[in-house]
N, C-alpha and C positions, 0 to 999 in steps of 0.2 A: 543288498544288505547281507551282512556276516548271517550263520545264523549259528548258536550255540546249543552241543549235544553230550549228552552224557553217554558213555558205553563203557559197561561196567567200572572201572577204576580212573577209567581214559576220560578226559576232557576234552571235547574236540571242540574247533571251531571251521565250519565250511563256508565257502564263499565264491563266486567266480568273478574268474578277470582274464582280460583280454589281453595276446600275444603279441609280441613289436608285430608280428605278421597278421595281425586280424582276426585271429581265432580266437574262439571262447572256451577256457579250460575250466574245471573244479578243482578247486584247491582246498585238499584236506589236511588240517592241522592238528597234531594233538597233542596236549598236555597235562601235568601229571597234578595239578593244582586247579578249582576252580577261580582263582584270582589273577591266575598264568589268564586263562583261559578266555576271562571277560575282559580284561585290557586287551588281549589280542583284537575280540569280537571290535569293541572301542574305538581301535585304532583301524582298523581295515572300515570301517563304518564312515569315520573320520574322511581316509584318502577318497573314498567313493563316492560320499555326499559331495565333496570338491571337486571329485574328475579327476584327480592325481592319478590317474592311469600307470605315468613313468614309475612312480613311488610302491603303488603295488606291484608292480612284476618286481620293481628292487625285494619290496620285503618279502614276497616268494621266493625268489631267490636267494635269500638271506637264511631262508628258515628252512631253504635243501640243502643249504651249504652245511646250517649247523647240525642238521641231524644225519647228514653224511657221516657211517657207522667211520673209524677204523676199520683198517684192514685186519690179518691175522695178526693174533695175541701171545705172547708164550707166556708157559707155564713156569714159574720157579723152579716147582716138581721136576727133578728128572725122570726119568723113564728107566727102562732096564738097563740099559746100555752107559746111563748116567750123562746123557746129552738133556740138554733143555728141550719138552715134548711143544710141539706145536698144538693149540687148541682150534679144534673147528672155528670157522669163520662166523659170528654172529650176525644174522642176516634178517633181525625179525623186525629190523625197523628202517629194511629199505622198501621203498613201494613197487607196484605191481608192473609201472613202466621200467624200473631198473631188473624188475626179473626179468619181464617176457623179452625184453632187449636182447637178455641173456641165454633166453630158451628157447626161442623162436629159432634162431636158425641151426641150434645144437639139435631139435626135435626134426626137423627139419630133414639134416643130414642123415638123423637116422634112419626114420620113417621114408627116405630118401621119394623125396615129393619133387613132383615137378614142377619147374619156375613156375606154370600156370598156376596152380594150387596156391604155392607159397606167396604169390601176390594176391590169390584171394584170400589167405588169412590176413595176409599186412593190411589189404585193404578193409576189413571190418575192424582190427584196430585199432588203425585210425582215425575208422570217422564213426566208430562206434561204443569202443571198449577202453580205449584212453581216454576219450574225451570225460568218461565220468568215472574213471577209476584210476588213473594213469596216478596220480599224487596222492592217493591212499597207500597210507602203510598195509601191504601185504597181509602183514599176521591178523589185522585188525578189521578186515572184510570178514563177513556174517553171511549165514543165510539170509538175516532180512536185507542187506546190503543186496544183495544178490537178486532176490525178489523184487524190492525197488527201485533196479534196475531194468529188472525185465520188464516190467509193466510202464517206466518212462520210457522203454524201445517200443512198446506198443503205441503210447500217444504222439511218437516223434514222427514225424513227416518226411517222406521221399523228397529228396534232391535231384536236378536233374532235369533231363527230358519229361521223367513221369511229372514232374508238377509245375511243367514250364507254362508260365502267363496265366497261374493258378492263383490262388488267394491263399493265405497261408492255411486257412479253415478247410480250405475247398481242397486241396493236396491231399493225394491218396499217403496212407501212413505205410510204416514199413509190413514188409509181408510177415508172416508166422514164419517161413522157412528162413529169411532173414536174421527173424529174431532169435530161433531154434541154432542158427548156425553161430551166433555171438554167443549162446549162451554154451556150447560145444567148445567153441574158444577158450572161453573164460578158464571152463570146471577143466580143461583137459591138462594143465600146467600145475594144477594142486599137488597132486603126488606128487610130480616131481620135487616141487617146491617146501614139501616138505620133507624131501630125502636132504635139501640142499640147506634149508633148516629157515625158509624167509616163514615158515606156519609153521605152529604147532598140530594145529587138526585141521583136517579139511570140511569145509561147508556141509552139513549137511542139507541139500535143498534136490528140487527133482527139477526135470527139464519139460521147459512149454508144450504145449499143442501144438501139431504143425496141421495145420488144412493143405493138404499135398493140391497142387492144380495141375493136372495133365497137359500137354501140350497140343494144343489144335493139328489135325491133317485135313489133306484133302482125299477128295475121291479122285481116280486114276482120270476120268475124263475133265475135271477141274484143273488137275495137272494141264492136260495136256490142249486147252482150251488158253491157257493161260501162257502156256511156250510159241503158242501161232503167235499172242499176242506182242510177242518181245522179239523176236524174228530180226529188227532190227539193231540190237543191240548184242550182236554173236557171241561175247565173251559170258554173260548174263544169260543167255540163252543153252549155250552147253552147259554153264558152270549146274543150272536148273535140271537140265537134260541127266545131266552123271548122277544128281544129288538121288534123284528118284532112281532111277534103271536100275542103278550100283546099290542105295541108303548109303549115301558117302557122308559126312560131318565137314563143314566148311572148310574144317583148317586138313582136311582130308584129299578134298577138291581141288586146293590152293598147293598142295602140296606134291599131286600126280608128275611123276617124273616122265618124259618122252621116251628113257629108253628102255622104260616098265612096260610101252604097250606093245602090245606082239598082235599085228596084224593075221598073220599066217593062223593063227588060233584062238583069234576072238578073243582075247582075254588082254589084263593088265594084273599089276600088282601095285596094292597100297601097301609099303615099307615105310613113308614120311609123311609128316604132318610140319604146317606152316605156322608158327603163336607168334603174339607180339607177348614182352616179359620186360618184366623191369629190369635197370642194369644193376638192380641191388639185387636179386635173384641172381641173374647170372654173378655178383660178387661172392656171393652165402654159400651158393650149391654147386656141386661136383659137375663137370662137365662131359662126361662120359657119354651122356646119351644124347647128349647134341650134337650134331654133324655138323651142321655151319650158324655162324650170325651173321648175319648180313651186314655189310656196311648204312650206317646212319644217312639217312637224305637230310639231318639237320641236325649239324654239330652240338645242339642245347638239346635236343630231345633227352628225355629220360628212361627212356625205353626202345627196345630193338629188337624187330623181327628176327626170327631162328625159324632152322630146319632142325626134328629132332625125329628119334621113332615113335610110333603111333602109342595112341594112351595106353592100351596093355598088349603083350604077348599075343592074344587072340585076335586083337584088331589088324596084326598083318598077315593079309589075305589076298588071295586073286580072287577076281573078279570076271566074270565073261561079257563081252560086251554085243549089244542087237545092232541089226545091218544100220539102222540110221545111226545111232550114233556112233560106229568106226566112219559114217560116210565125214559125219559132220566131223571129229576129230579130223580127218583129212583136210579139209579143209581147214582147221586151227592148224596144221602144220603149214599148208601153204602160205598164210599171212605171217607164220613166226617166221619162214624162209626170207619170206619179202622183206620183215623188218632188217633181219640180220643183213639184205642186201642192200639196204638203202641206207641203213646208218656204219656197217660196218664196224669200224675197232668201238667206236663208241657203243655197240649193242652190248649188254652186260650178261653172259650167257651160263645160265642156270643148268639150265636143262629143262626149266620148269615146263608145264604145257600151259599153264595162267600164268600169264605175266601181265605187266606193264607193255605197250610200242619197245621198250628200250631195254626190254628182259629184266627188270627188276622184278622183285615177288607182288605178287596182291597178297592186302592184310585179310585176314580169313572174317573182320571185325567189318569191312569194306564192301564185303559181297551182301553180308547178310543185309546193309542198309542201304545198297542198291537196288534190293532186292525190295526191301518193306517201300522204298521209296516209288518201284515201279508200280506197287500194289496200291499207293496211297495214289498215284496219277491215272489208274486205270478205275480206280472209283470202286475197288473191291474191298465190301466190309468187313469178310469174315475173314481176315487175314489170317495171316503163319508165317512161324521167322523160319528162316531156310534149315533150320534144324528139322523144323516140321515137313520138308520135301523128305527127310529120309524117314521119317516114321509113315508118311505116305507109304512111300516105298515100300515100307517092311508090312504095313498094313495089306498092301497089296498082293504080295508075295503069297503071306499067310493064305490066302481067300485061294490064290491059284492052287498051291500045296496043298489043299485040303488041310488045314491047320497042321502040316509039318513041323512045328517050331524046332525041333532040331537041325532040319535044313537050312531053314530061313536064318536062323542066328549064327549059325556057323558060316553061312555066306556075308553075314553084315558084321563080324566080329563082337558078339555079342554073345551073354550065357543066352541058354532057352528060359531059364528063371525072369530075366528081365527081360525079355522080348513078351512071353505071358504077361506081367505083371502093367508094364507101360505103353502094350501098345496093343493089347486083347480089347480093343473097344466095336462098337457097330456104328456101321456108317448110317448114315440118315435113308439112305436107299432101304438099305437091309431094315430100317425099321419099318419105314415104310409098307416092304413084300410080306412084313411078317403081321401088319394089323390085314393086309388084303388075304392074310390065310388062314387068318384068324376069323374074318367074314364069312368065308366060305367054308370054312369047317363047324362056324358055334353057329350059321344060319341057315342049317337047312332047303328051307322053303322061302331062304331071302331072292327078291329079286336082283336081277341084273346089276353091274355097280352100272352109274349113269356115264357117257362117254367125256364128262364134264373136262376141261381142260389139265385138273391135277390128276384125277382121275384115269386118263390119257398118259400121262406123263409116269404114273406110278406104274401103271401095265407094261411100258416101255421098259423103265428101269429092272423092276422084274425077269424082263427077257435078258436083258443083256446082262444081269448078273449071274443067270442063268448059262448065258452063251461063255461066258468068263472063264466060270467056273469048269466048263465041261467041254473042251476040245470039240468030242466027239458030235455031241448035239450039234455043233457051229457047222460041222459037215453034212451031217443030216440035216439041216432046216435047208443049209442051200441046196443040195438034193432037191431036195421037195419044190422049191422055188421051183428050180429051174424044170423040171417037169411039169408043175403048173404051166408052166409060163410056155412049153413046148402043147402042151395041152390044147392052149385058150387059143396057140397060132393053128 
């Protein structure tokens, strides 16, 4: 049912109806008379009790045609020159999807975003920001507009994997940084929009809470407990190998070129990354910082893998690599060798070091759900998406550097700011060493801890973070061993 609103002078009538394609949109009408206003209510109440479906998108349709402004207007007035003056374009009674249609990819260009970004704006959009404001006239959005938006993104429900074979109740709703990032959308087009003249003032409202959530790591033996466990699956197995050793980012790993790695000096260089983007991105935005797109594996797809430079200026770096994994890259050279011998003119040759058998690229989108998928089969609950392999990484670093973060960041292509900020956390071990020092420092005259199983296992962890941290102690304990151990012979 319609429902009927008063806003200041404005008559509005709101309602929603569903698209020839299945989608539910709001449709906001408004009129200058309360008697315009309730016939409207009337009639849209009318086709709906009936199911006229076809009839409503007509009269939506009807009632965008009719308040489809004119274009520019002239003046009678001449001007100095005695030419007839053009007057600014009146723009305050087209809606908010005819602007951002308009500003999105102008903002776009200039702020010069990368096709990644620019599909995450279209994609909130879409399924966010049009669907409840897209047929509102622009001038006539309110902060409480604004407000009673934000709060129906708080009770709307995740799509998707997160609420698959859910109950609609039972579906997690959307996140704060979600909602934080729509509401960033929304307010960021105002100005503009009122240089361009669709507003007179801009909203005045503030932006939500975000509850920021950190990303899971592992500890360095978790790691590498979990690489014996994949062994089988070589591709999967380095891509894991690089992510940690390096802190490489998927589309980082996917992206490593063969003639970047220098054997002779242990090192490689990250210059490219691997995205999948949409082909209306690659339409919008300047192409300069893309080096290839790769040919489509299916002529309908709407989106297509590229090669481009890394997220910023700091993220291209060399990298030095530990004796196993140049062994293991050797080995990923030998099987691309083999492929390229076996399939010959048909091998598609990149250069890439991940590929396909057939040298096409892996999606950077690919690995990561390979990834979570080996973890779901290996019965590991405290999972981490492969983004979490390089905050491992970087977690670990930190600990060997004695909290260098200058070191550390400038090796992962990162500030020291954000390396502090997102990834300065303690491991479960380290809390662990630090309640046993806490025993032994506030107890005195405490007894012995008992050799009880965790017990065992926290003294253990102690050493070896101990051993980690300090070279030099790793050669004195075995010293000592080994003189024991000449001793007791």
């Amino acid at each position: 049912m319609a429902i009927y609103k008063i806003r200041g002078s404005s008559h509005n009538v709101i309602y929603t109806y569903r698209t020839s394609d299945g989608q539910y949109k709001q449709q906001w009408e408004s009129y200058d008379t309360e008697l315009e206003a309730i016939q409207r209510k009337a009639y849209i109440d009318f086709l709906q009790k009936n199911k006229r479906q076809d009839d409503v998108r007509l009269a939506v349709a009807e009632y965008k045609e009719k308040r489809s402004p004119a274009k520019a207007v002239y003046n009678t007035a001449p001007d100095s020159d005695g030419q007839p003056a053009i007057q600014p374009e009146d723009n305050t009674r087209r809606t908010y999807a005819e602007f951002i249609d308009r500003f999105l990819p102008f903002y776009a260009r200039k702020q010069r975003f990368s096709p990644n970004t620019y599909d995450s704006y279209a994609g909130n959009l879409k399924n966010h920001i049009l669907p409840y404001f897209g047929d509102c006239i622009m001038s006539r959005i309110t902060a409480e507009d604004i407000d009673n938006f934000l709060d129906y993104l708080s009770k709307k429900p995740c799509k998707g994997s997160k609420s698959y074979g859910k109950k609609a109740e039972d579906a997690p709703k959307l996140s704060s940084a979600t909602i934080k990032k729509c509401y960033n959308i929304l307010m960021l087009g105002f100005p503009t929009a009122k240089k361009w003249r669709y507003v007179t003032e801009i909203p005045d409202t503030s932006a939500p809470a975000e509850k920021t959530k950190k990303r899971k790591a592992w500890e360095p033996q978790r790691v590498f407990d979990v690489m014996t466990k994949i062994e089988d699956d070589p591709i999967l197995h380095l891509a894991v190998h690089m992510a940690f050793v390096c802190s490489l980012r998927a589309g980082e790993v996917v992206g490593i070129r063969i003639d970047s790695i220098d054997f002779h000096d242990r090192s490689m260089w990250i210059t490219q990354i691997v995205q999948r983007v949409s082909d209306k991105s690659l339409h919008e935005l300047p192409k300069e910082e893309i080096i290839k797109v790769f040919p489509k594996k299916l002529a309908t797809s709407t989106s297509s893998l590229i090669l481009k430079g890394p997220k910023t200026e700091g993220s291209r770096r060399k990298q030095y690599l530990t004796t196993p994994l140049l062994h293991e890259i050797r080995r990923r050279l030998d099987t691309i060798s083999a492929n390229k011998e076996f399939l010959g003119p048909e091998y598609h040759d990149y250069g890439l070091l991940f590929c396909q058998p057939d040298g096409t690229p892996l999606d950077p989108k690919s690995l990561d759900k390979s990834f979570k998928e080996r973890q779901t089969a290996l019965h590991i609950e405290d999972q981490i998406e492969f983004q979490g392999l390089r905050k491992s990484g970087q977690m670990h670093k930190v600990r060997l550097s004695k909290n260098n973060y200058q070191l550390v960041a400038e090796n992962s292509g990162q500030s020291p700011e954000v390396l502090m900020s997102n990834y300065n956390e303690a491991l479960e071990s380290e809390k662990r060493t630090l309640s046993l020092l806490v025993e032994t420092s506030f107890y005195p005259n405490a007894a012995p801890v008992s050799d009880t199983p965790s017990a065992a296992e926290a003294k253990v962890d102690v050493l070896l973070q101990q051993l980690q941290q300090d070279p030099v102690l790793s050669q004195q304990l075995l010293q000592k061993l080994f003189s024991n151990a000449l001793g007791a012979s």
